[in-house]
One Martini backbone bead per residue (centre of mass of N, CA, C, O) as a GRO file, in nm:
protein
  260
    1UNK     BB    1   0.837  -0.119   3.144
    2UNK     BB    2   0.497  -0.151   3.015
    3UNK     BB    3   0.160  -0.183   2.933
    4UNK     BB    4   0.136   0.138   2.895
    5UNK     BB    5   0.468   0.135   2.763
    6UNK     BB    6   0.650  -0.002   2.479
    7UNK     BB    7   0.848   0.160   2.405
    8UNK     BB    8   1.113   0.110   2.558
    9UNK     BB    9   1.470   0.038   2.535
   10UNK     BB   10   1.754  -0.154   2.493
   11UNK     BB   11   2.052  -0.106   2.494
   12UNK     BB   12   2.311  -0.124   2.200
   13UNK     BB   13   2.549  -0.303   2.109
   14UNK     BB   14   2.810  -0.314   1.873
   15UNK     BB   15   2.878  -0.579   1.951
   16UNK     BB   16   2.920  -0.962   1.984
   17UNK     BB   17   2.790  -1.048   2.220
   18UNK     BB   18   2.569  -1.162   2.431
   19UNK     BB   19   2.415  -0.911   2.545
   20UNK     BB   20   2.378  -0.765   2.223
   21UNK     BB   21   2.225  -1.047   2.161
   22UNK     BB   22   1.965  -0.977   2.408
   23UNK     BB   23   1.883  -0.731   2.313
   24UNK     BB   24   1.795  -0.729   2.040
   25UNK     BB   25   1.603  -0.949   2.066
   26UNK     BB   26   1.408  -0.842   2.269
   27UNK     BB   27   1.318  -0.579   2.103
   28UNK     BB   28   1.219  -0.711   1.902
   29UNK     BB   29   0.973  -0.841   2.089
   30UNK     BB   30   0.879  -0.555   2.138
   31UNK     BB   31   0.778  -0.480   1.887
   32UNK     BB   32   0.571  -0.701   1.826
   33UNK     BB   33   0.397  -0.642   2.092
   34UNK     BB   34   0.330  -0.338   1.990
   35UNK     BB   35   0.181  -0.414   1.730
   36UNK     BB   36  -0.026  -0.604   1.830
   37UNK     BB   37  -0.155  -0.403   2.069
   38UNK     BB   38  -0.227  -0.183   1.812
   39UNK     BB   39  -0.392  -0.379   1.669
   40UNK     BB   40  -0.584  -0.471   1.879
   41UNK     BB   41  -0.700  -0.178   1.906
   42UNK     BB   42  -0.794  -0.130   1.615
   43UNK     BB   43  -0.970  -0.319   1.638
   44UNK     BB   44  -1.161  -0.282   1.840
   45UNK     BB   45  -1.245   0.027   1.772
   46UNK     BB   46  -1.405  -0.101   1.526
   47UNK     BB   47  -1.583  -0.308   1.588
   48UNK     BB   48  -1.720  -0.111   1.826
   49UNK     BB   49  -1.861   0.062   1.558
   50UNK     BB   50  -1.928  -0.132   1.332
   51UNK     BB   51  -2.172  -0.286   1.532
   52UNK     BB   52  -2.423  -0.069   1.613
   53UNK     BB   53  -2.571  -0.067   1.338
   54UNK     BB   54  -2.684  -0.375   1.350
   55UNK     BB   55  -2.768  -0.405   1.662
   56UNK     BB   56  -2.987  -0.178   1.624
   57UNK     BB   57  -3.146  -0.335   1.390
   58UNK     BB   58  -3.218  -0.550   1.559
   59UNK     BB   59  -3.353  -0.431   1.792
   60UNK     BB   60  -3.571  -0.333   1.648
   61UNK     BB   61  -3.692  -0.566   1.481
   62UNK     BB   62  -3.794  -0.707   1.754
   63UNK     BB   63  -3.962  -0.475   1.866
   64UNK     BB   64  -4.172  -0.435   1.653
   65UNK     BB   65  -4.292  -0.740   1.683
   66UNK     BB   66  -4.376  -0.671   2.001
   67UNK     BB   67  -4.577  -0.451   1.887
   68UNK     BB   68  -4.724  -0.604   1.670
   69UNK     BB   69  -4.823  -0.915   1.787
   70UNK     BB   70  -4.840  -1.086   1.549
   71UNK     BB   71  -4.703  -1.384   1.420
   72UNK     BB   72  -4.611  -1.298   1.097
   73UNK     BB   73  -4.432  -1.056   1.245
   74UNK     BB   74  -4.262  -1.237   1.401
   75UNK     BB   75  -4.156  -1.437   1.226
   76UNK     BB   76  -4.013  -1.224   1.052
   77UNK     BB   77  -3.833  -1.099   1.233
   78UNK     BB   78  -3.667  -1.338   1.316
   79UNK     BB   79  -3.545  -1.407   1.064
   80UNK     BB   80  -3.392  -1.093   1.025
   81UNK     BB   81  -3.245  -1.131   1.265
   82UNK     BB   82  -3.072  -1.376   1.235
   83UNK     BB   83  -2.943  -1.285   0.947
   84UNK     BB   84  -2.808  -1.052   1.118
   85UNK     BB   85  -2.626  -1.239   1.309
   86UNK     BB   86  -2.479  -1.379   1.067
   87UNK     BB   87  -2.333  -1.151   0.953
   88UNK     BB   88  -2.188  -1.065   1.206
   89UNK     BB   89  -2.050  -1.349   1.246
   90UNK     BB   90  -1.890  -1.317   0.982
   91UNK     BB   91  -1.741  -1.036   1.052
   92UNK     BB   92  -1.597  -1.123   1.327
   93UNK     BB   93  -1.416  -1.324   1.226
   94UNK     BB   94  -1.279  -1.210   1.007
   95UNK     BB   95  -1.136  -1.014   1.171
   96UNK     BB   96  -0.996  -1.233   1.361
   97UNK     BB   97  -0.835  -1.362   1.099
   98UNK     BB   98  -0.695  -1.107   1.044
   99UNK     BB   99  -0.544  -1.020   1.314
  100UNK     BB  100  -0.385  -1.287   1.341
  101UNK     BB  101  -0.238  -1.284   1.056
  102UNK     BB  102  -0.116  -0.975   1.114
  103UNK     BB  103   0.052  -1.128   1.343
  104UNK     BB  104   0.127  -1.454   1.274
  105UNK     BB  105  -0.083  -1.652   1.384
  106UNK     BB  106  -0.222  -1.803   1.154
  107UNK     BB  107  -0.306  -2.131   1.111
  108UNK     BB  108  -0.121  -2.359   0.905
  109UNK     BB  109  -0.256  -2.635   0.684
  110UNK     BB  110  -0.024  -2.761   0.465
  111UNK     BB  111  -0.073  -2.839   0.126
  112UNK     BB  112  -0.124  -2.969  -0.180
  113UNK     BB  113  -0.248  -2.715  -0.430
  114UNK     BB  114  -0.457  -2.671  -0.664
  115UNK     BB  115  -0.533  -2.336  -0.830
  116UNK     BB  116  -0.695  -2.456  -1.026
  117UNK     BB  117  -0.953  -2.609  -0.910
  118UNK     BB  118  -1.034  -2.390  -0.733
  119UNK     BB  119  -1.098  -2.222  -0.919
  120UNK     BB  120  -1.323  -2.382  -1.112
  121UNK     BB  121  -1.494  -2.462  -0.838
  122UNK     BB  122  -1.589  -2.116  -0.748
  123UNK     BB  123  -1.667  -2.043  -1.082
  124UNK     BB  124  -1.928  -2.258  -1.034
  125UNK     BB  125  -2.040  -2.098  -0.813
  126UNK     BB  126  -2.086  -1.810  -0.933
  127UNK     BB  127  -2.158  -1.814  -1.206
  128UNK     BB  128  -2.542  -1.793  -1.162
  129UNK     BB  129  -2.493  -1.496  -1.022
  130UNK     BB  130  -2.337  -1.384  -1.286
  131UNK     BB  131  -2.594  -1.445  -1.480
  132UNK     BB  132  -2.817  -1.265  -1.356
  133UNK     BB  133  -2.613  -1.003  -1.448
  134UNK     BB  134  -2.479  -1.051  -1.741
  135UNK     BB  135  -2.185  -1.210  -1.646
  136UNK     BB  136  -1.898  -1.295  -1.801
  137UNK     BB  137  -1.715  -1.602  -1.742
  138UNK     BB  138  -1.341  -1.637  -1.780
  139UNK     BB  139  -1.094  -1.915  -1.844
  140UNK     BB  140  -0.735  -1.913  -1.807
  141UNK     BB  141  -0.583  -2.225  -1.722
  142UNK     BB  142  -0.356  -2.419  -1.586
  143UNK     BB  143  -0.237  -2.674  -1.509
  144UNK     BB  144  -0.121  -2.778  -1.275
  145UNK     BB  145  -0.118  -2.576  -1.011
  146UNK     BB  146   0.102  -2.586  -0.755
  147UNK     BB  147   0.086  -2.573  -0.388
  148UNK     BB  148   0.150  -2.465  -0.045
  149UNK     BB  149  -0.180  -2.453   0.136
  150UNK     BB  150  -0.413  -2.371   0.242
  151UNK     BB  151  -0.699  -2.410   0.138
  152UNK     BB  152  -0.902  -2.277   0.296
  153UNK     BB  153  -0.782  -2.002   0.297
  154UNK     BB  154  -0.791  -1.983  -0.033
  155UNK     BB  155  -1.047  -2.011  -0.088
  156UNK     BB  156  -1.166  -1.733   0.015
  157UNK     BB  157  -0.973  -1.571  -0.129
  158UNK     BB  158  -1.120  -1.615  -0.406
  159UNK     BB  159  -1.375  -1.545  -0.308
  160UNK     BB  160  -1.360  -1.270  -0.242
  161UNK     BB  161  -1.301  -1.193  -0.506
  162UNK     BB  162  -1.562  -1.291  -0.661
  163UNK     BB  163  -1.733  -1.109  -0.447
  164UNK     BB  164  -1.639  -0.864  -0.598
  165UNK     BB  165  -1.736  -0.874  -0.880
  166UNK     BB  166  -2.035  -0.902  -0.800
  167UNK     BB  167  -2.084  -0.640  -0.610
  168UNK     BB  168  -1.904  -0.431  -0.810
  169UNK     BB  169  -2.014  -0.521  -1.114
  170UNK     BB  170  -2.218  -0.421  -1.349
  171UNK     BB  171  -2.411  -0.522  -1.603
  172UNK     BB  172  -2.243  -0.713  -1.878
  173UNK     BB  173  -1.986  -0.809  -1.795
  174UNK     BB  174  -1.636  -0.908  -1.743
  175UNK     BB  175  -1.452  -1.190  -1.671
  176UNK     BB  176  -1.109  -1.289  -1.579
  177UNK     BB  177  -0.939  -1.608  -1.524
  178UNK     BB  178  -0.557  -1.606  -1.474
  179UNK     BB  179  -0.322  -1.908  -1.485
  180UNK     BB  180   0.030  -1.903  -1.390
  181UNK     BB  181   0.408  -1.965  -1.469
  182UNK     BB  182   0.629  -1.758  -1.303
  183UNK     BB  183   0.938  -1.789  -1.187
  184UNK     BB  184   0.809  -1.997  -0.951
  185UNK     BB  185   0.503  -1.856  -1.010
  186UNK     BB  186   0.236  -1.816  -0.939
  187UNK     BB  187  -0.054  -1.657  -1.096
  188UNK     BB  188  -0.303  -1.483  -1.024
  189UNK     BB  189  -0.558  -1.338  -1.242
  190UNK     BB  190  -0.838  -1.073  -1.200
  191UNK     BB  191  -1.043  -0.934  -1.466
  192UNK     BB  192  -1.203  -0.639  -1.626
  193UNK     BB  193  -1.462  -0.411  -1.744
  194UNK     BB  194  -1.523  -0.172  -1.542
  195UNK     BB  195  -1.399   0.089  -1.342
  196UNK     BB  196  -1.287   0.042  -1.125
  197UNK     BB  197  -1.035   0.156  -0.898
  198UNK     BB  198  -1.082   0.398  -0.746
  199UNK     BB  199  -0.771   0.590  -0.651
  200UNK     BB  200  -0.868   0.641  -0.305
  201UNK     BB  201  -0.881   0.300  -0.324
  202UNK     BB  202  -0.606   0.184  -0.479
  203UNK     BB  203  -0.392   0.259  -0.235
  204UNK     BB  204  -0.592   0.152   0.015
  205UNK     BB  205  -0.750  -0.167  -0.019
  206UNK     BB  206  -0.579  -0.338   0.207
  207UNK     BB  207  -0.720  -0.213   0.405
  208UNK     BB  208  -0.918  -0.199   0.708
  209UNK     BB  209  -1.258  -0.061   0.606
  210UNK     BB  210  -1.180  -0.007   0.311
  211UNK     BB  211  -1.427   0.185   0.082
  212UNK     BB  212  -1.693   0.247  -0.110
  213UNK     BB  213  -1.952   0.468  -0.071
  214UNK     BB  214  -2.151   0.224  -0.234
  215UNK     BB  215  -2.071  -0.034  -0.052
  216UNK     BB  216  -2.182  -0.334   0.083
  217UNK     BB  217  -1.921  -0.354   0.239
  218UNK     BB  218  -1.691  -0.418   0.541
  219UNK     BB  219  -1.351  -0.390   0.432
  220UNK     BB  220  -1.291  -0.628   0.437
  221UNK     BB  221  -1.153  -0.863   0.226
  222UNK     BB  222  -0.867  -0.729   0.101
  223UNK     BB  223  -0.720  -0.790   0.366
  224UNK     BB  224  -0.758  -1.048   0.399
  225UNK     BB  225  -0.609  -1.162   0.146
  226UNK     BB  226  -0.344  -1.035   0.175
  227UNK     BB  227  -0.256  -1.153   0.491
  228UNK     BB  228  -0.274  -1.477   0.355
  229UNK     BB  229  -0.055  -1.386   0.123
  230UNK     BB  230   0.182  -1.313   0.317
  231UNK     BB  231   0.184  -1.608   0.491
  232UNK     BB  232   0.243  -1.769   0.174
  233UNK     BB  233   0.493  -1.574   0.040
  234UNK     BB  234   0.313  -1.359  -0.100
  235UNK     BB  235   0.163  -1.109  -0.336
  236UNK     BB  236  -0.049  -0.838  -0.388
  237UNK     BB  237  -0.217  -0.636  -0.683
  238UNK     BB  238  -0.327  -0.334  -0.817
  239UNK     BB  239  -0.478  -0.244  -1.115
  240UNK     BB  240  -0.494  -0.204  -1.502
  241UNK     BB  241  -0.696  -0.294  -1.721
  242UNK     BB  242  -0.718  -0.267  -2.098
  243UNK     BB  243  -1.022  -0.138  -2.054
  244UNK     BB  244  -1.003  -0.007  -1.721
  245UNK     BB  245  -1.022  -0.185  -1.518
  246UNK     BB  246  -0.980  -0.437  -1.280
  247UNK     BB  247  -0.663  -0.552  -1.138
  248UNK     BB  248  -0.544  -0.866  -0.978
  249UNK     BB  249  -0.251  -0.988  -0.837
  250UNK     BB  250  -0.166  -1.302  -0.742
  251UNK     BB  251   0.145  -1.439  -0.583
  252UNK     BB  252   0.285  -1.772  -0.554
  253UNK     BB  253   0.456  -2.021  -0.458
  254UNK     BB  254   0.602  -2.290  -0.581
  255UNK     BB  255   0.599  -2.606  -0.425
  256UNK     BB  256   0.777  -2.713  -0.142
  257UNK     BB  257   0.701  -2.688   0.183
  258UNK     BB  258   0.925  -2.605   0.419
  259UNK     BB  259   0.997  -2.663   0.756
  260UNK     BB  260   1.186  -2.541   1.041
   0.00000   0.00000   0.00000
């Protein structure tokens, strides 16, 4: 066994004494290190070809105001720089806190969280950017549904949730966001009347960098909803609204989480 080799194991005896609890012990240990390990390099492998596109464009931009030379064309370049380095900066955290996530690294801050005021107070933030594409936002929630969960990041769930309504749904549409308690759990539905989500954007919407052709997103936000809401003990899944548009359903346990 080695860095470059993590595939093999030791062998595991049927017996049930100290060394086959110790061999198995360990295999386990080392499969966990080989996922994390291939996920750390397809995380690599990913950023450092998704980061190109952008540094080039900014690197461009500054390239451009130094031959234009006059102030106000620096003054504008430097800000559209800018601009880019923030889109980039968030880019990379995302990824970062995804892969975290999925490695089951990632810290979580538990306490009890209204998940009713929540959706609420984000609906009521995108609300007027909904307003200007002719987006009707309806709220059917249920009030006091708790939850143990990290705040942070529960709200970027939400919020990216409502990110993809925004960005990828055309001008005149509804959205619905219901809120209920089914059987022990939390049921956050969020559903439209748009196109809905193609086939085989449908069946991979979870993996990061999976997005549609004419997406301006960069296909992490779905994978990070998916990965935070796995870590919270819950589950989400997309379907077909009865309009025919986006269905996602996210389901969380609720009640008070125990540490072990």
């Amino acid at each position: 066994m080695g860095s470059e080799d993590l595939k093999e194991r030791l062998p595991e005896s049927k017996n049930s004494d100290e060394i086959a609890r110790l061999s198995e012990t360990f295999n386990h240990m080392l499969d966990r290190i080989q996922s994390s390990v291939s996920q750390l390099r397809a995380v690599t492998d990913a950023v450092a070809h998704d980061l190109k596109s952008p540094v080039t464009s900014i690197r461009g931009t500054l390239e451009s105001a130094l031959c234009d030379g006059t102030n106000d064309r620096l003054q504008e370049s430097v800000g559209e720089a800018i601009e880019g380095l923030d889109r980039l900066l968030q880019r990379l955290n995302t990824t970062l806190d995804l892969a975290e996530a999925e490695a089951g690294a990632l810290h979580l801050d538990r306490k009890p969280l209204d998940l009713s005021e929540v959706a609420t107070q984000l609906a009521e933030i995108y609300r007027p950017a909904m307003a200007e594409k002719n987006q009707r936002l309806v709220l059917d929630l249920e009030a006091k549904v708790v939850i143990d969960a990290d705040s942070s990041l529960m709200e970027r769930v939400v919020s990216n949730l409502l990110e993809n309504e925004l960005m990828h749904l055309p001008d005149n549409s509804e959205i619905l966001i219901r809120l209920r308690t089914e059987q022990g759990s939390a049921e956050l539905i969020i559903q439209d009347n748009g196109p809905g989500f193609p086939l085989e954007i449908r069946e991979r919407a979870f993996e990061r960098f999976v997005k549609g052709e004419q997406s301006p997103g960069h296909g992490l936000g779905l994978a990070f909803v998916d990965a935070v809401v796995q870590i919270h003990g819950g589950s989400v899944k997309i379907g077909i609204a009865p309009s025919g548009g986006a269905l996602i359903t996210m389901s969380l346990p609720v009640g008070v989480f125990q540490p072990a």
